[in-house]
C-alpha positions as a printed Julia matrix, in Angstrom:
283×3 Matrix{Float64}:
 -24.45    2.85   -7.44
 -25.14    1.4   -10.82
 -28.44    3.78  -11.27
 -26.3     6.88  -10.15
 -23.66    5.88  -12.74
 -26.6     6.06  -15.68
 -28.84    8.69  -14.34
 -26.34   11.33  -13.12
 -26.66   14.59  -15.37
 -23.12   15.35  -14.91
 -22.02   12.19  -16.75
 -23.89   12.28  -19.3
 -21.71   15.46  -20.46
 -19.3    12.88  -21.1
 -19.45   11.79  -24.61
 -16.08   10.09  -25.17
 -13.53    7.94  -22.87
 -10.28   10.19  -22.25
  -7.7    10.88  -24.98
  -5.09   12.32  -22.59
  -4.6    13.79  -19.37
  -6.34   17.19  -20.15
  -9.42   15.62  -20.73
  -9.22   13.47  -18.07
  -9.47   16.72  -15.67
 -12.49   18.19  -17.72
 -14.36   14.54  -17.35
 -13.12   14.33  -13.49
 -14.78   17.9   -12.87
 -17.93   17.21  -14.84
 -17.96   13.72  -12.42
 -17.82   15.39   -8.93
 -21.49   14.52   -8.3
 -19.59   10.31   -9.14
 -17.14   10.95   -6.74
 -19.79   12.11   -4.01
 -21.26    8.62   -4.56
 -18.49    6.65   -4.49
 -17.27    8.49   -1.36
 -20.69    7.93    0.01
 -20.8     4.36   -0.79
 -17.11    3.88    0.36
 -18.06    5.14    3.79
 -21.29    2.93    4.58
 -19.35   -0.16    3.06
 -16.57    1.08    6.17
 -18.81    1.06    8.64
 -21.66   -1.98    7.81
 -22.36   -3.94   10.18
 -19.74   -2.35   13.14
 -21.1    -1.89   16.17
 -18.68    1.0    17.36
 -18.8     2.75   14.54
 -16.98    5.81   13.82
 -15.23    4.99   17.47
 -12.57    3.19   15.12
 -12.27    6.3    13.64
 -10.68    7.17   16.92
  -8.98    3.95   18.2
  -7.07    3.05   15.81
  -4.71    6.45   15.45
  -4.49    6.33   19.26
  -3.39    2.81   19.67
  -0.6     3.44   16.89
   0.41    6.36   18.62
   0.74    4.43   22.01
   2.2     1.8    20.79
   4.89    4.33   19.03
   5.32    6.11   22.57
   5.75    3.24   24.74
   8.31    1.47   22.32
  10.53    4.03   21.15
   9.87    7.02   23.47
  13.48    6.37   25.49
  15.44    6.04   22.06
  14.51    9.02   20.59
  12.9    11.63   22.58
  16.35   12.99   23.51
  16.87   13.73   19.74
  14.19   16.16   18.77
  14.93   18.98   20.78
  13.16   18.85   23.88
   9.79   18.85   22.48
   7.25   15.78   24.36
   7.91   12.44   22.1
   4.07   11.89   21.72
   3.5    15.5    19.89
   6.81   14.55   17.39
   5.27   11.09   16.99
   1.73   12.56   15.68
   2.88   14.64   13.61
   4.79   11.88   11.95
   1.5     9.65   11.83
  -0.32   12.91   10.26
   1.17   12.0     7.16
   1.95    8.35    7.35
  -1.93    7.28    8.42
  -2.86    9.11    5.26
  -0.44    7.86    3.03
  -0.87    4.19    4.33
  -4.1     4.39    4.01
  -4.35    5.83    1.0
  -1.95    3.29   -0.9
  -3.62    0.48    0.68
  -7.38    1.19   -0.46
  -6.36    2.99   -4.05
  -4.3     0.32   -4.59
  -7.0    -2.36   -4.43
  -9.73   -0.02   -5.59
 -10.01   -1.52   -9.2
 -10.28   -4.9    -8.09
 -12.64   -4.07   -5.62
 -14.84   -2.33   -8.31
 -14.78   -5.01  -10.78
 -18.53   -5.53  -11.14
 -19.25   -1.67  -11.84
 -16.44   -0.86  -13.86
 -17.5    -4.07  -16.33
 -20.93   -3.1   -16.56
 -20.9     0.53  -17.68
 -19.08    3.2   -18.86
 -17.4     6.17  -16.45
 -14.32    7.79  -15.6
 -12.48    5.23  -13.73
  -9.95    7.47  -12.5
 -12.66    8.76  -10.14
 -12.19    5.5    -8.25
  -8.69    6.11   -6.36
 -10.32    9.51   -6.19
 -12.68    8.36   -3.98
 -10.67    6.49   -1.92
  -8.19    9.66   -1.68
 -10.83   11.48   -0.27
 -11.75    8.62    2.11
  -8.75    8.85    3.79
  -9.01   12.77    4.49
 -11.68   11.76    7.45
  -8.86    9.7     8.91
  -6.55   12.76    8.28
  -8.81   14.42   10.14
  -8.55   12.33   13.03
  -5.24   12.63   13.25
  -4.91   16.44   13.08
  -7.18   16.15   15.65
  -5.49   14.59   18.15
  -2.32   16.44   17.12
  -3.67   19.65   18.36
  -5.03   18.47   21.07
  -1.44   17.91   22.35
  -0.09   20.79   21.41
  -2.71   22.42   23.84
  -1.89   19.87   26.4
   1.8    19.88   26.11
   1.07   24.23   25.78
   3.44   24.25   22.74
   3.56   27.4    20.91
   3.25   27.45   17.1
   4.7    29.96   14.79
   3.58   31.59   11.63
   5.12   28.53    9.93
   1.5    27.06   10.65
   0.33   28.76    7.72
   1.56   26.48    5.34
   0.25   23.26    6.83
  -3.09   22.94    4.72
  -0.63   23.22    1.49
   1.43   20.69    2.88
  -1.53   19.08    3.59
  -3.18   19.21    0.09
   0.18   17.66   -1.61
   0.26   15.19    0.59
  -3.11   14.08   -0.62
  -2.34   14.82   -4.77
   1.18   12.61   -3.83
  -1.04    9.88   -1.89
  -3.23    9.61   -5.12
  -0.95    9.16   -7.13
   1.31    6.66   -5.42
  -1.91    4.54   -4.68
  -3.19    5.28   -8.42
   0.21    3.95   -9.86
  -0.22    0.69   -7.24
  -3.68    0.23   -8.63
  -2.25    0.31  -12.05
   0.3    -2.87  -11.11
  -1.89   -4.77   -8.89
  -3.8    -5.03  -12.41
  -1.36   -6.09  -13.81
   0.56   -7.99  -11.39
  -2.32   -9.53   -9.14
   0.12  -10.82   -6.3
   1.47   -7.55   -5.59
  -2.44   -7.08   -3.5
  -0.45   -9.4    -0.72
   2.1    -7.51   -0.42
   1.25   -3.88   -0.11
   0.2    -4.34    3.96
   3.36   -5.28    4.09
   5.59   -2.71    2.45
   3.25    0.22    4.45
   4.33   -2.06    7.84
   7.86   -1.24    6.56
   8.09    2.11    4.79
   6.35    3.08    8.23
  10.29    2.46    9.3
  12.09    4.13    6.46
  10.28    7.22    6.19
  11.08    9.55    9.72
   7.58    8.8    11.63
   8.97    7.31   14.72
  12.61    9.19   14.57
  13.77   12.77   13.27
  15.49   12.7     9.6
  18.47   13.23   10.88
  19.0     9.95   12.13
  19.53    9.36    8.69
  21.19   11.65    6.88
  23.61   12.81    9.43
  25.47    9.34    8.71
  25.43    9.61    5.29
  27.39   11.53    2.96
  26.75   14.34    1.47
  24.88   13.17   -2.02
  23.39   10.18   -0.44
  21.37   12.08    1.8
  19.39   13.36   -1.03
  18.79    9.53   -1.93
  17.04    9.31    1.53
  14.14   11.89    0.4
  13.72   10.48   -2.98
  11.0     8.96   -0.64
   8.83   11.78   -0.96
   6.53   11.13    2.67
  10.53   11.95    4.18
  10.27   15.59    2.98
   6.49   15.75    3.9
   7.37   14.74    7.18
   9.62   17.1     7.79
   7.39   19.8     6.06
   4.75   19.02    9.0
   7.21   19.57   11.53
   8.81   22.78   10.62
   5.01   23.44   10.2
   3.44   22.58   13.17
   6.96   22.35   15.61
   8.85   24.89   14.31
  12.01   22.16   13.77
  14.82   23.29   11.1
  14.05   20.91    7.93
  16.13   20.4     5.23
  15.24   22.69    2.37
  16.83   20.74   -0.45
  15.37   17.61    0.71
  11.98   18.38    0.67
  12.41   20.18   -2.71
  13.93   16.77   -3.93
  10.89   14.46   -2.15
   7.98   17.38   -3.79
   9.67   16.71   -6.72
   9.68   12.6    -6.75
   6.03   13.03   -5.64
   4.77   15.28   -8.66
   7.09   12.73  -11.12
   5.19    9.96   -9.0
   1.99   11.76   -9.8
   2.53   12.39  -13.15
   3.41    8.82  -14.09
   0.55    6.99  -12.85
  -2.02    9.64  -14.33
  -0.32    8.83  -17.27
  -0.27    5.37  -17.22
  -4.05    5.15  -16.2
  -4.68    6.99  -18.68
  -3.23    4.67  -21.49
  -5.02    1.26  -19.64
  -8.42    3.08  -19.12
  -9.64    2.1   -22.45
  -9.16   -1.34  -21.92
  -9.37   -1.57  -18.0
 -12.33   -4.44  -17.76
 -10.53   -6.41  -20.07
  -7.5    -6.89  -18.1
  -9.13   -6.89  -15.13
């Protein structure tokens, strides 16, 4: 990794650490062949030493969404219109195993790159990038298997399909920069690493994987209900499944969660920004 760092052509276009976010995206595109090799080096460090392999790949997303069936299948399946409880339960996962995943590895992706990032120069935003783009092969998965059930279960899907891979793509710009911003903490808070398994175990309760939205909101009043999808993966959610199912969503609410994601977004590009120039220092 260290001899791609100094030998890649691409970097050495890079004559300056970033001044501000603009030139952060100009050092980020001149980097892409970085982000290849951190990718690349992200996935063999997955896999060393496993004898099943990319079989994980698979098991895992299909044991959550047993578990999910078996558990709450009789408390909600009589809430989300008649459509098969395993099919509304993937489509929730679509976006949670992403964004859980996501948080978790951005989130520690400075510590974990302590050695490199002390030893030479480079972009170090291209980091959670890598780890964003780690978590698109689990996406993948998951999509997968998503499909597959709408074949199985011979749901139709509507036009409404067509916006699914721009759904998909903010998800992933959101995920970033959620797990950027926890990187940024976890730097300087080092305890908050021991707790971020644990707030994914719960936020995989507040956000709507395993029940509709309206579970929610339909108990609250009105203004409150916007509250709820300050959480931007609630309005992604829902995006999915007016998407993919066809089921009404709530137009203001995803609006409002699109919007927290983008200030999300904004904020920890900015704050990386500002600690770049003295990131192996405080870490």
């Amino acid at each position: 990794m260290l001899s791609e760092l100094k030998t890649n052509s691409s970097y050495k276009r890079l004559s300056s650490k970033p001044i501000n976010v603009l030139e952060s995206l100009i050092q980020i595109w001149y980097s892409l062949e970085l982000i290849k090799a951190f990718v690349r080096r992200d996935i063999k460090i997955r896999y060393a030493q496993t004898s099943l392999g990319v079989i994980w790949l698979f098991a895992q997303p299909l044991a959550y969404l047993f578990a999910i069936f078996f558990v709450f299948n009789t408390s909600f399946e009589s809430r989300i219109d008649n459509l098969p409880y395993s099919l509304f339960a993937a489509t929730g996962l679509m976006i949670w195993t992403y964004v859980s995943f996501t948080t978790t590895q951005t989130g520690n992706s400075l510590l974990g790159s302590l050695e490199i990032i002390r030893k030479t120069y480079f972009p170090r935003i291209i980091i959670p990038i890598a780890k964003s783009i780690l978590g698109l092969i689990d996406l993948s998965v998951i999509c997968f298997f998503t499909f597959v059930l709408l074949m199985y279960h011979q749901v139709s899907i509507s036009m409404n399909i067509l916006a699914l891979p721009l759904i998909l793509f903010f998800t992933t710009i959101v995920s970033m920069g959620i797990g950027t911003l926890v990187s940024i903490l976890i730097v300087r808070f080092r305890d908050l690493q021991h707790i971020i398994p644990f707030s994914m175990q719960l936020g995989l309760f507040i956000s709507p994987v395993i029940y509709p939205s309206t579970v929610v909101t339909n108990d609250l009043p009105g203004y409150l209900q916007y509250v709820y999808y300050l959480n931007p993966v609630s309005g992604l959610i829902d995006a999915v499944r007016w998407s993919i199912l066809g089921l009404e969503v709530n137009i203001m609410g995803v609006v409002i969660s699109c919007a927290a994601g983008l200030i999300i977004l904004s904020i920890s590009m900015l704050l990386f920004n500002r600690i770049e120039r003295d990131l192996s220092d405080k870490l």
